[in-house]
MMTF fields as JSON, N, C-alpha, C and O atoms, coordinates in Angstrom:
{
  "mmtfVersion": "1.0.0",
  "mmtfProducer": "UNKNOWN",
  "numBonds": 347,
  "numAtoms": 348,
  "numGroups": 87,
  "numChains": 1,
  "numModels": 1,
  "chainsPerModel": [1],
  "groupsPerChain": [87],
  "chainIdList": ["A"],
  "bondAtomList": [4, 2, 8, 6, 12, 10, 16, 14, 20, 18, 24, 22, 28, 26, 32, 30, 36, 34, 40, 38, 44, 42, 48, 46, 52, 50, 56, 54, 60, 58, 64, 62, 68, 66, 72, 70, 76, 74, 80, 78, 84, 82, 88, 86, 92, 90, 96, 94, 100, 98, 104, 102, 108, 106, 112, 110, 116, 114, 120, 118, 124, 122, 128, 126, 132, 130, 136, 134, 140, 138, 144, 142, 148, 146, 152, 150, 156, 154, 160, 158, 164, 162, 168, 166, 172, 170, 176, 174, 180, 178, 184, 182, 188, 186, 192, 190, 196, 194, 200, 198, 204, 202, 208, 206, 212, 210, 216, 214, 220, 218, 224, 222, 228, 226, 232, 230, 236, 234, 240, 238, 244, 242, 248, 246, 252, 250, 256, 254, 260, 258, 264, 262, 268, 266, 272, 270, 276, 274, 280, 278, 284, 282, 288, 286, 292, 290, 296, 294, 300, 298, 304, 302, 308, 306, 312, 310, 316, 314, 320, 318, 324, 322, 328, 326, 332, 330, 336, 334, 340, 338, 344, 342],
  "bondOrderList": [1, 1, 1, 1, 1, 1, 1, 1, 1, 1, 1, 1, 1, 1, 1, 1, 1, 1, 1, 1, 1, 1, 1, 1, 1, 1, 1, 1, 1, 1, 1, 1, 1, 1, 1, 1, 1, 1, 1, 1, 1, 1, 1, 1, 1, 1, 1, 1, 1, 1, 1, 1, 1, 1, 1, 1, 1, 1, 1, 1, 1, 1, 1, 1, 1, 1, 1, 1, 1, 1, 1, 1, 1, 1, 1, 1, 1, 1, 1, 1, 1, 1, 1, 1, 1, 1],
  "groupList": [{"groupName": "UNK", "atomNameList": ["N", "CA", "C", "O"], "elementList": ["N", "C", "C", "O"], "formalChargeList": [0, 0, 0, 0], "bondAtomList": [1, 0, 2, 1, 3, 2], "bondOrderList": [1, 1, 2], "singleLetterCode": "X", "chemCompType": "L-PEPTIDE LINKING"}],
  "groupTypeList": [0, 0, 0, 0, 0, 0, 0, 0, 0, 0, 0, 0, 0, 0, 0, 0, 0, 0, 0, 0, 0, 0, 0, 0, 0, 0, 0, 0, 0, 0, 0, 0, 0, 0, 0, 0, 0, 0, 0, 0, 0, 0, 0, 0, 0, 0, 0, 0, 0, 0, 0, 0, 0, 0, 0, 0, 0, 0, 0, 0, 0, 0, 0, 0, 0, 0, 0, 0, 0, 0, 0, 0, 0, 0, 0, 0, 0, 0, 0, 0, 0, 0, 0, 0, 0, 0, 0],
  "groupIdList": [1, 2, 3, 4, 5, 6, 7, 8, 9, 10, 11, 12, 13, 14, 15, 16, 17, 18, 19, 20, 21, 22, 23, 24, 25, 26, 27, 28, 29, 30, 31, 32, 33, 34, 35, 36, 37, 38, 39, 40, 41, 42, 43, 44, 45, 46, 47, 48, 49, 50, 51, 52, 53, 54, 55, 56, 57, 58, 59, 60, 61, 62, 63, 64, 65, 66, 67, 68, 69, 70, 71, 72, 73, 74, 75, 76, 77, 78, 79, 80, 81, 82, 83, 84, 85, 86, 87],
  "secStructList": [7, 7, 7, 7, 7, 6, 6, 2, 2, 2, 2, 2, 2, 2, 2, 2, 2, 2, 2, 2, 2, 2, 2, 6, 6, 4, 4, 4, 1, 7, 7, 7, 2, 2, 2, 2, 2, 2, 2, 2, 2, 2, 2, 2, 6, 6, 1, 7, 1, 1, 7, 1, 7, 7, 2, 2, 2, 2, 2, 2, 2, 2, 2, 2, 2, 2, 2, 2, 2, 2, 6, 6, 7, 7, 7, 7, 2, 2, 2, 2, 2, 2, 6, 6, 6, 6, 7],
  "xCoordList": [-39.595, -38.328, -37.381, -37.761, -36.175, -35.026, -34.607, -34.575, -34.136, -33.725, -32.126, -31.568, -31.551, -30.195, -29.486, -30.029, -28.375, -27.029, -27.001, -27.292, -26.463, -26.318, -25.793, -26.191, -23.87, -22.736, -23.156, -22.962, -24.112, -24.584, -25.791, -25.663, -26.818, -27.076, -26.842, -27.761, -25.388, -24.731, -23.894, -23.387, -23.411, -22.412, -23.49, -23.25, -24.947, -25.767, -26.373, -26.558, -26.536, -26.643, -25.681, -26.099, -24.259, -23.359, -22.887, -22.128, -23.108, -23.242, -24.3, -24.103, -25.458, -26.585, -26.25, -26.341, -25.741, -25.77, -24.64, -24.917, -23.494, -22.334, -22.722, -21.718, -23.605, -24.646, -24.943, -24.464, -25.958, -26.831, -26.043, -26.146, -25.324, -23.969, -23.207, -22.837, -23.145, -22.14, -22.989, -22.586, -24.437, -25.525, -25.901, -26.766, -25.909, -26.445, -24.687, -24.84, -23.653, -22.888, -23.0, -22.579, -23.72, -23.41, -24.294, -24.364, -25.367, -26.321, -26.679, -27.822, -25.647, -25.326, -23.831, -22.92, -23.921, -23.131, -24.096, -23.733, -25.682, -26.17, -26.443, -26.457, -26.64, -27.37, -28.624, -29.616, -28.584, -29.827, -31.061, -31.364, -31.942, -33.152, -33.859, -34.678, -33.724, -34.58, -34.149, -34.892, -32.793, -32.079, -32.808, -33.896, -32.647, -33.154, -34.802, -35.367, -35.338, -36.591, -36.994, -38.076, -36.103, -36.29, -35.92, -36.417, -34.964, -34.538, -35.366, -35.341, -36.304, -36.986, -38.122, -38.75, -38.59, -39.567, -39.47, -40.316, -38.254, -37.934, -37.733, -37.745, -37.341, -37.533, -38.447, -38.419, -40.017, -40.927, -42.073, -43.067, -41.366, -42.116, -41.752, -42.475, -40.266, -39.459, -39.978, -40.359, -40.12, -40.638, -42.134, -42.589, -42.718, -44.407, -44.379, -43.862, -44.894, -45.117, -46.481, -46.366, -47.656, -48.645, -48.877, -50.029, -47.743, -47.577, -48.373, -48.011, -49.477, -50.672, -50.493, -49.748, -51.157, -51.639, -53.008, -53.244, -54.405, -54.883, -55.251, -54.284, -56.517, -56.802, -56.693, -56.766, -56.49, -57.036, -55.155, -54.645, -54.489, -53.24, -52.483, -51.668, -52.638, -52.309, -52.397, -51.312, -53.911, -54.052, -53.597, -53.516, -53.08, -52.62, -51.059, -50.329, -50.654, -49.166, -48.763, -47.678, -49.794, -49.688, -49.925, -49.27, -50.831, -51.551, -49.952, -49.522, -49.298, -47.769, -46.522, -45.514, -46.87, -45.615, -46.312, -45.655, -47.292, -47.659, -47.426, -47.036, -47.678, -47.421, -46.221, -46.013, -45.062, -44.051, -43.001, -42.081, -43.51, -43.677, -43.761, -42.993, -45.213, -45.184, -44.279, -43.379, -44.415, -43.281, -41.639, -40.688, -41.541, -40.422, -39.208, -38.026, -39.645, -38.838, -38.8, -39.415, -37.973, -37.691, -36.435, -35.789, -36.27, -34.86, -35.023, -36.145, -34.162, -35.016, -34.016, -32.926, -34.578, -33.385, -32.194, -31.451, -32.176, -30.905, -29.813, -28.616, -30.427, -29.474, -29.152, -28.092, -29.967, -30.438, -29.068, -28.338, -28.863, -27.907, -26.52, -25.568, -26.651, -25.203, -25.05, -23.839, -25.69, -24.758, -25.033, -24.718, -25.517, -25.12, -23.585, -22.917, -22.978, -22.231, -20.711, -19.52, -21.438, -20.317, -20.15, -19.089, -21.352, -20.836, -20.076, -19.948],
  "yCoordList": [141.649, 142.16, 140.991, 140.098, 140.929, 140.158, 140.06, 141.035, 138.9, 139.043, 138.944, 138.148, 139.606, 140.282, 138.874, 138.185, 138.467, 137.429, 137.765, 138.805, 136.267, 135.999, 136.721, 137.469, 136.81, 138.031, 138.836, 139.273, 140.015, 140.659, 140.99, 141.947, 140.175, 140.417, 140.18, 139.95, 139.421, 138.857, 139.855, 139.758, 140.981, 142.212, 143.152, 143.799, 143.165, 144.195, 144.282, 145.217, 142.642, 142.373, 142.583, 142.821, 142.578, 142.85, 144.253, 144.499, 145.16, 146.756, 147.008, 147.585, 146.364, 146.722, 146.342, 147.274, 144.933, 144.596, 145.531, 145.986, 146.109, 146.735, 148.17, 148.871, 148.685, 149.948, 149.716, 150.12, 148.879, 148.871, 148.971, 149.733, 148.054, 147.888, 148.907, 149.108, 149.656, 151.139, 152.353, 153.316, 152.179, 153.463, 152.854, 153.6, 151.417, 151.23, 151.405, 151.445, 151.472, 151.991, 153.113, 153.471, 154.114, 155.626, 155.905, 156.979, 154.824, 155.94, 154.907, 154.737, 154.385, 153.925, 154.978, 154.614, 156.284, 157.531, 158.254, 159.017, 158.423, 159.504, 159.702, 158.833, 161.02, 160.933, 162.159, 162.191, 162.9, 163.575, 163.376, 163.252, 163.329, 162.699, 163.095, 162.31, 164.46, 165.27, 164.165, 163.458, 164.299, 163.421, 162.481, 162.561, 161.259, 160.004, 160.165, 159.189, 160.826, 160.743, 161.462, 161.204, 162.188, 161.985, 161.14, 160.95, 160.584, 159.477, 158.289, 157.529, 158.25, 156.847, 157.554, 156.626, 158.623, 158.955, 158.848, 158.844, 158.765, 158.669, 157.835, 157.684, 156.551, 155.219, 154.4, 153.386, 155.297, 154.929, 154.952, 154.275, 156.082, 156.435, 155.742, 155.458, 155.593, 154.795, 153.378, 152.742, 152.555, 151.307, 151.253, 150.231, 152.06, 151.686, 151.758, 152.742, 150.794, 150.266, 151.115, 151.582, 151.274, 152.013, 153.247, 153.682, 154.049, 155.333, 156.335, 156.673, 156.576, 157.526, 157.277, 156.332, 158.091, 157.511, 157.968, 159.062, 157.19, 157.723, 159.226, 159.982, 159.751, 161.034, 160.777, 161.761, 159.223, 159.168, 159.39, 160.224, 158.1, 158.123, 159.71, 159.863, 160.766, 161.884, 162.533, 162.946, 162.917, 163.203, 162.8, 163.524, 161.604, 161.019, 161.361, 161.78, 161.241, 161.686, 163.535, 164.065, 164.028, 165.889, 165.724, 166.465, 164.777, 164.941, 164.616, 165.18, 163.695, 163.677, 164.408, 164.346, 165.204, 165.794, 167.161, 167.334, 167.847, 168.88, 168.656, 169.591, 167.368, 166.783, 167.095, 167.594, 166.688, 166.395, 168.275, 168.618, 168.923, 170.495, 170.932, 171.56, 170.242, 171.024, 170.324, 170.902, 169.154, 168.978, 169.411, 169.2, 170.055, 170.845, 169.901, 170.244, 168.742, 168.144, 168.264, 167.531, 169.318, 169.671, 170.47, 170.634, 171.054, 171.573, 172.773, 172.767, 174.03, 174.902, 175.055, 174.502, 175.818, 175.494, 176.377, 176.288, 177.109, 177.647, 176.638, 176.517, 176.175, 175.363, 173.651, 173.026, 173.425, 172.623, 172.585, 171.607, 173.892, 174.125, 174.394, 174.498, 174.503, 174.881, 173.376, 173.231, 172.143, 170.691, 170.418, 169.234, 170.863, 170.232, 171.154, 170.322, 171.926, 172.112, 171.282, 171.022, 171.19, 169.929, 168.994, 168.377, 168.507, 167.013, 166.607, 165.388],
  "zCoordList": [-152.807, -152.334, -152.075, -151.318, -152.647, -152.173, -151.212, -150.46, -150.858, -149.301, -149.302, -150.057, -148.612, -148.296, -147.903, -147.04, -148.469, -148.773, -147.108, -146.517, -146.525, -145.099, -144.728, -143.835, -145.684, -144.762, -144.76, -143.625, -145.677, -145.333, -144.121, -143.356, -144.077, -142.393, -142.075, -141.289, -141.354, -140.279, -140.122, -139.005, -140.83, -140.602, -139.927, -138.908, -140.728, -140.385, -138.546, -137.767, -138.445, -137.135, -136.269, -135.136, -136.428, -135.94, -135.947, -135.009, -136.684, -136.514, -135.222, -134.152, -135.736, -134.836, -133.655, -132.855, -132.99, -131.684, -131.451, -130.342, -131.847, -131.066, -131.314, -131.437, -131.402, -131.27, -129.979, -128.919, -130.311, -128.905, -127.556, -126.595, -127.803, -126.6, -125.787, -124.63, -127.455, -126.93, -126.587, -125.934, -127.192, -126.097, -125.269, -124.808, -124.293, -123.36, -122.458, -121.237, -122.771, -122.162, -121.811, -120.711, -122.841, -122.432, -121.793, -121.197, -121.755, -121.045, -119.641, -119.217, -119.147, -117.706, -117.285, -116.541, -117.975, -117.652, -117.283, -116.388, -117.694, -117.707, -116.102, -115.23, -115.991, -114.507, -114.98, -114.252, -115.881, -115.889, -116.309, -117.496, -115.239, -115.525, -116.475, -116.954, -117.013, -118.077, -119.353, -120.034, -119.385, -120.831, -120.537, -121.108, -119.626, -119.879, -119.896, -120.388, -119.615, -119.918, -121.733, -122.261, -122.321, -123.74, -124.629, -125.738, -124.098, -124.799, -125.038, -126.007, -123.704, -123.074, -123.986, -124.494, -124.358, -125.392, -126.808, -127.702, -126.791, -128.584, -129.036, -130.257, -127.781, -128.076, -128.339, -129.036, -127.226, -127.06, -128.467, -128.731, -129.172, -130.175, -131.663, -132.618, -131.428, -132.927, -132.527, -133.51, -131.041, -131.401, -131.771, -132.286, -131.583, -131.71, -133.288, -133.817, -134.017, -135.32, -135.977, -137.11, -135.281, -135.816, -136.039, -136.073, -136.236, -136.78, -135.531, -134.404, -136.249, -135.169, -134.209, -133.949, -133.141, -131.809, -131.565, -132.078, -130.637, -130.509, -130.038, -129.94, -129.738, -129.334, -127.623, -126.886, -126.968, -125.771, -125.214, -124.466, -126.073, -125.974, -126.011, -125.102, -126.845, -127.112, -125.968, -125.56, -124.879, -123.799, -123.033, -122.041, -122.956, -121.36, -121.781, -120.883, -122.776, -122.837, -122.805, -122.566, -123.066, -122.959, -121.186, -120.454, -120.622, -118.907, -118.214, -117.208, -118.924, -118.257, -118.307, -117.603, -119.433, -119.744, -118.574, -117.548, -118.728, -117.826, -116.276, -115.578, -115.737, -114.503, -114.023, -112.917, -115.191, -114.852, -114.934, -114.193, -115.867, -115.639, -114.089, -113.36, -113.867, -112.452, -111.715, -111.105, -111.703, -110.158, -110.561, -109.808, -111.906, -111.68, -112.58, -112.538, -113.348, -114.043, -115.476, -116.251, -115.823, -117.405, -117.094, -116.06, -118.745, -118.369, -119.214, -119.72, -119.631, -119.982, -121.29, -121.436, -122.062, -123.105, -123.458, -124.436, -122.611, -122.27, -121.865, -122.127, -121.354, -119.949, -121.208, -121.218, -121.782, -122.737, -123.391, -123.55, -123.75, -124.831, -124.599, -125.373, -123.044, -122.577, -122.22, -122.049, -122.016, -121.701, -122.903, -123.018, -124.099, -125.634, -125.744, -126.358, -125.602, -125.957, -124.868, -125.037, -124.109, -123.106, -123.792, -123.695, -124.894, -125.345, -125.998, -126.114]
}
């Protein structure tokens, strides 16, 4: 594989850093904890490089999401859909 002419990753890096910039702006707006806790999952999942996860990893992440059920932190998707349409 070829490797990409400097201006070109030096624009690409520069898209990327003023991304990052402008969702870590938005999401020093957020205040709902349900949002930031999917977000902090979808991040969690796009950085991990090894695709799978274990069977042990799988359980302890279903043992948290149920935890977090009971003490009453989710959002329902009614309600889901009425602050997607705020955005």
């Amino acid at each position: 594989m070829k490797s990409l002419p400097l201006k070109i990753q030096t624009e690409r890096a520069m898209d990327i850093n003023a991304e990052k910039a402008h969702l870590m702006k938005e999401l020093q707006q957020v205040e709902d904890l349900s949002l930031l806790r999917a977000i902090k999952a979808m991040l969690h999942y796009g950085l991990r490089r090894e695709g799978r996860i274990s069977l042990e990893q799988y359980n302890r992440e279903l043992d948290e999401a149920e935890a977090e059920i009971d003490r009453g932190e989710f959002i329902t998707h009614e309600d889901f859909k009425k602050q997607m349409k705020a955005w």
